[in-house]
N, C-alpha and C positions, 0 to 999 in steps of 0.2 A: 091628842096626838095629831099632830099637822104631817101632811101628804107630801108637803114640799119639799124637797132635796135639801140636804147639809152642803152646805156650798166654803170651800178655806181658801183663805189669801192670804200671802208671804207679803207680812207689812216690812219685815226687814227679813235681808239673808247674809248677813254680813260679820264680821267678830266682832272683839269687843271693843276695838277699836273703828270699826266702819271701814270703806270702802269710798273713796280715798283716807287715807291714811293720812293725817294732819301732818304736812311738811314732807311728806314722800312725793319724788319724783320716779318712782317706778311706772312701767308700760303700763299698768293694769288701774293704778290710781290717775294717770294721763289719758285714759283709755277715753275715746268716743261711744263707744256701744255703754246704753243707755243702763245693759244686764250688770256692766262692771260696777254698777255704783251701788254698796251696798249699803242700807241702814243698820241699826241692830236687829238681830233675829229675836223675831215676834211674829204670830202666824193668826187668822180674826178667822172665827168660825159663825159662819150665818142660816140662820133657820126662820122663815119666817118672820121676817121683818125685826127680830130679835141679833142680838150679837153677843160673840163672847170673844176676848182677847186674851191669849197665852203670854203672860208676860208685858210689865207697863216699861217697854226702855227708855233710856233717856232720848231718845227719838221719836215718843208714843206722840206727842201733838202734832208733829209734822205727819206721821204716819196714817194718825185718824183723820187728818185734814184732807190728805193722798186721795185717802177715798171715800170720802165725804161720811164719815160714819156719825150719823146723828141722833141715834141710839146705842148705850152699854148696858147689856144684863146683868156680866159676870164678870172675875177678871181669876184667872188660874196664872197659878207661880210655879214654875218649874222649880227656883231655888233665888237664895239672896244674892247673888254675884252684881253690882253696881248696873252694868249692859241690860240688866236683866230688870230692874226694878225702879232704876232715878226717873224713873216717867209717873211714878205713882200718886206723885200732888194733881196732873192735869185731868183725874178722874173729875176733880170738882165742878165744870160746868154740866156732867152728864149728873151729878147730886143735886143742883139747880133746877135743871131741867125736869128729870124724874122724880124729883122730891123723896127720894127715899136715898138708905145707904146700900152704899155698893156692895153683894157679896163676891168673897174673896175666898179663894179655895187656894190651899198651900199646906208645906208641911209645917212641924210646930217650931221645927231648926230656922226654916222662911222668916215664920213668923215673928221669930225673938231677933232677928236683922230688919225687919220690915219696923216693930216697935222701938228699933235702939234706934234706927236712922228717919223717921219721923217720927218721934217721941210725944211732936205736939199734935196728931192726931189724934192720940192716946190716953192725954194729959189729965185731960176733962177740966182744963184752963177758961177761966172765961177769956173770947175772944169778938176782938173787933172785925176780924176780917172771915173768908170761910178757910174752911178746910175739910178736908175731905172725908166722909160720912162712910165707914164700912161696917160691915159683917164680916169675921175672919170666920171661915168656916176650915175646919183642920179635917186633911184628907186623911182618910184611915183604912178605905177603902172605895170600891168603885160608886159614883154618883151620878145625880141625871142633870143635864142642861140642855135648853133648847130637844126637848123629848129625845134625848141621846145617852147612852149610856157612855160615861167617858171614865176610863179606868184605868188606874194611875200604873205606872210601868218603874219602878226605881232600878236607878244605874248607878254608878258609879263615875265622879268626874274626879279624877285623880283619887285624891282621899275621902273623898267627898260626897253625900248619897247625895243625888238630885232627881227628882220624877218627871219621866216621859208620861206619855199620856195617850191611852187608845181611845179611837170613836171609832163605834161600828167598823168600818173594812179599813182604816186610814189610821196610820199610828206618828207623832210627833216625838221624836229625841233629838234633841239639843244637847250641846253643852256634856258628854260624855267619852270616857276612855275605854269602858269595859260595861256588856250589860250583862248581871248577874244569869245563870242560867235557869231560875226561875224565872226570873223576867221573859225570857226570851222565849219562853213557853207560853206567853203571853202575846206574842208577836207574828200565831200563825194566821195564814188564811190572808192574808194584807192585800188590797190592791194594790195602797199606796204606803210605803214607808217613806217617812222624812227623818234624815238622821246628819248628824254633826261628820263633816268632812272638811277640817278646818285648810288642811295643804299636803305637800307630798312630806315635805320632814318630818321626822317624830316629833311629839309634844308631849311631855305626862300627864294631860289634864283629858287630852282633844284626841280623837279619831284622824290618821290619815287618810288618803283617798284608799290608799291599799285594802287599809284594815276596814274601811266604810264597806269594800268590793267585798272582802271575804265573809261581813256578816251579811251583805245582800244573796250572793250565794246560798249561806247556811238557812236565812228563814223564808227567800223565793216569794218575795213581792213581786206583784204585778208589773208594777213601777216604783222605782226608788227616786229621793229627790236630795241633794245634797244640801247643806247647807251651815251658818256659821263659816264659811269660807272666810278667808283672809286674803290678803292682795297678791296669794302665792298662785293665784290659778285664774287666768281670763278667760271670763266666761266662753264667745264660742272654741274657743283653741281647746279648750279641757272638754269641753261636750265631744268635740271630732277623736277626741283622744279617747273619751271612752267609746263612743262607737268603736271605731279601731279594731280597740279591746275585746270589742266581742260583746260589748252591756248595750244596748239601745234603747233597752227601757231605764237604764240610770241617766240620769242630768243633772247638772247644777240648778236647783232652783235660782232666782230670781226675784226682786221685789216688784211685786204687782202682779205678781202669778197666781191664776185665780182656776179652780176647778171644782166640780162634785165628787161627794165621796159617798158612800152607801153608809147609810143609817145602822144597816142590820148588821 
């Protein structure tokens, strides 16, 4: 058991399209402030000179390069969704390095999209070139990494189950409409919540900022952190907007945001 603090960073906070928006000329994708630009949401949890990344997006190499990450333990899937997973071939130079296969913690719905869209990871082909070396490990309930207990939170993305995921006082939900009220019984006690606030319009899949406020209220985090945004909300304008409001402790996360979260 290491002494050392759980430390997380927001490798992406952005949808599934990013921040800017390929061919958009709105304020927020023109924007200068550095917060506006968002990669795919993916968040790296470090322990001890150890790492673990939620989610490989198709943004994972640029991400890991961001912040120099030259060690992978683990890698946890929230769910199959493309944003969420096309970064999964660039585990291969951490399979080089480490000389073992990567484990991979997901559900077993993840994992029949994770085998149908690299198939030749799978294959047991013989091959000239690498490809990337895993352990699919199927969540079924809560498990340890980086001496943490991390505890899987299932939500709902439109029709859709996808797993948040608790560590000690700090809980990650991405990518959700509604979280069951089991779930949410799982979500007390938080310093820190990070949860899907993708804009102010409705979405069937996505939390607005509204509906993001009313479950901050119902489970009373410390701090809440928004994220999965879309280029409907510039970063400082929506931060002063909720202050306003009366929230101080909620904010838009941000890529490259980095803090400790309590183990226990």
């Amino acid at each position: 058991m290491t002494s050392q603090p759980l430390r997380l960073t927001f490798l992406g906070s952005g949808t599934s399209m990013g921040v800017p928006s390929l061919g958009c000329a709105c304020r927020v994708c023109r924007s200068t402030d550095a917060r506006d630009n968002r990669l795919r949401p993916s968040v790296l949890l470090s322990r001890g000179g150890r790492n673990v990344v939620v989610d490989t997006t198709p943004d994972f190499r640029q991400q890991a390069l961001r912040v120099d990450l030259r060690r992978l333990d683990a890698i946890v899937l929230t769910h199959g969704h493309a944003d969420h997973i096309l970064g999964f071939d660039d585990i291969r130079p951490f399979n080089i390095r480490q000389r073992e296969a990567m484990p991979v913690y997901g559900s077993e719905e993840t994992f029949r999209v994770i085998r149908r869209m690299f198939a030749y990871v799978f294959d047991d082909g013989p091959t000239l070139s690498t490809v990337p070396q895993v352990s699919l490990q199927l969540v079924q309930g809560p498990f340890e990494l980086l001496d943490t207990v991390i505890t899987p939170v299932p939500v709902r993305h439109g029709e859709m189950e996808v797993l948040g995921y608790r560590f000690g006082r700090a809980a990650y939900l991405t990518d959700f409409s509604e979280v069951p009220a089991a779930s949410r019984g799982l979500l007390g006690g938080l310093d820190d919540l990070i949860l899907d606030a993708l804009r102010d319009i409705p979405h069937p899949m996505h939390q607005t900022v509204e509906q993001a406020l009313a479950l901050v209220q119902e489970l009373k985090p410390k701090r809440a952190w928004f994220t999965h945004i879309a280029h409907d909300l510039p970063h400082e304008e929506t931060n002063e907007r909720l202050r306003k409001m009366g929230f101080p402790q909620v904010q838009l996360a941000h890529d490259g945001l980095s803090f400790e979260v309590s183990a226990e």
